[in-house]
MARNU-327654 format. One record per residue (C-alpha): residue in three letters; x, y, z. Coordinates in pm, whole numbers, plus 50000, padded with zeros to 5 digits. Layout:
N
ALAXYZ/...
# end
This chain:
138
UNK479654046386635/UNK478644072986820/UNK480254099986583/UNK477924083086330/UNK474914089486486/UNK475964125086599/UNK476604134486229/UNK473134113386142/UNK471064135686405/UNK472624166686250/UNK471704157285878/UNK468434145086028/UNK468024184786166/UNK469624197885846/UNK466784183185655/UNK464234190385929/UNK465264227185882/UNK465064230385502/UNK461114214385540/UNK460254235885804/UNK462094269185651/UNK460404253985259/UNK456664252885450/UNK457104285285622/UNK458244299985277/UNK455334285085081/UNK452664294485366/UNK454234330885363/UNK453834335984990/UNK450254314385008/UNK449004343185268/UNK450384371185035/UNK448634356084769/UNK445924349984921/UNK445594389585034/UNK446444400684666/UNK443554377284501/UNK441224389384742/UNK442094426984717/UNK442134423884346/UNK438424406584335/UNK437484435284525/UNK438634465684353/UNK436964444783996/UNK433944441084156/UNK433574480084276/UNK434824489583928/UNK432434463983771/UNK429494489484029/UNK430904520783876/UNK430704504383505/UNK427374494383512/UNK426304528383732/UNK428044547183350/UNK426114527083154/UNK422544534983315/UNK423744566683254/UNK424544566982920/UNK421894545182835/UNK419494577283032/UNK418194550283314/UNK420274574483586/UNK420504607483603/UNK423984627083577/UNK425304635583888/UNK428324657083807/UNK430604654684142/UNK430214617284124/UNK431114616183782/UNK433934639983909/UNK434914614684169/UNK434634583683937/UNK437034602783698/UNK439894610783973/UNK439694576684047/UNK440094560783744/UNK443144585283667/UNK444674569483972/UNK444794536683858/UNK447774527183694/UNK448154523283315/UNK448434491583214/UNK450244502082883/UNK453264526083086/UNK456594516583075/UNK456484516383452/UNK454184492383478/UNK455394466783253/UNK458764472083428/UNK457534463283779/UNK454984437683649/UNK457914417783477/UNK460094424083810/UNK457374410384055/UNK456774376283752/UNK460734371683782/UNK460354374584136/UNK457944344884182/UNK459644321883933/UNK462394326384102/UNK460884318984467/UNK459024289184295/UNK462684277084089/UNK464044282084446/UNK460754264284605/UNK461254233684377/UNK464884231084406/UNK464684227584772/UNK462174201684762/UNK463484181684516/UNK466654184884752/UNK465154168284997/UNK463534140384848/UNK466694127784650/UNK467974130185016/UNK465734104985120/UNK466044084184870/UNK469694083484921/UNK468764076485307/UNK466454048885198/UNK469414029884967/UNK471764033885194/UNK469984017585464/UNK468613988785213/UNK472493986285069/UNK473313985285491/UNK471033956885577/UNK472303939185236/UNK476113937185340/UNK474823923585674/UNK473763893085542/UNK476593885585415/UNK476263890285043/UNK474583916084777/UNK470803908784662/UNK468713922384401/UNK467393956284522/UNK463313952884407/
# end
């Protein structure tokens, strides 16, 4: 009996573990995300400033100003190009990276809930041989 509850306390932890490890995991990558989404809003809404600060001047409403137009141009030749090999290489390395972690994600949570619905027919199958005899499971 007591080996029984010994190895029931340690599956018990098991599972405690993978939830705490699968929350810590999905609150990690939240954060990350988080940081990403709200660096990338930023950098579109300074680029959105310095597109509508090209059009005034193109439409004549601003003058020219040739070392910012200097500066906008060094700065737009550091971005990367979306069309590079590079990029498409990394961008399709970082989307297998999160489908994996999210594969991996669901895999451990679907884990644990066919664990405890195991848990919860063993203890109704349990409580059905101590009667005495089998009864419909509803």
């Amino acid at each position: 009996m007591i080996s029984v509850v010994v190895s029931l306390s340690i599956k018990e932890r098991g599972v405690h573990v993978v939830r705490c490890v699968d929350i810590v995991v999905v609150s990690a990558v939240a954060a990350h995300l988080t940081g990403m989404h709200s660096a990338i809003k930023m950098l579109n809404s300074r680029i959105r400033v310095l597109y509508h600060h090209l059009v005034s001047i193109q439409k004549g409403d601003a003058e020219y100003e040739h070392s910012l137009l200097r500066q906008i141009s060094s700065l737009v030749r550091r971005l990367p190009a979306i069309d590079s090999p590079k990029f498409q290489d990394d961008f399709l390395m970082e989307y297998n990276d999160t489908l994996l972690m999210t594969y991996l994600a669901t895999i451990t949570k679907c884990s644990s809930t066919i664990n405890e619905l195991v848990d919860k027919f063993n203890t109704a199958y349990d409580k059905q041989n101590r009667r005495g005899g089998r009864t419909t499971f509803i």
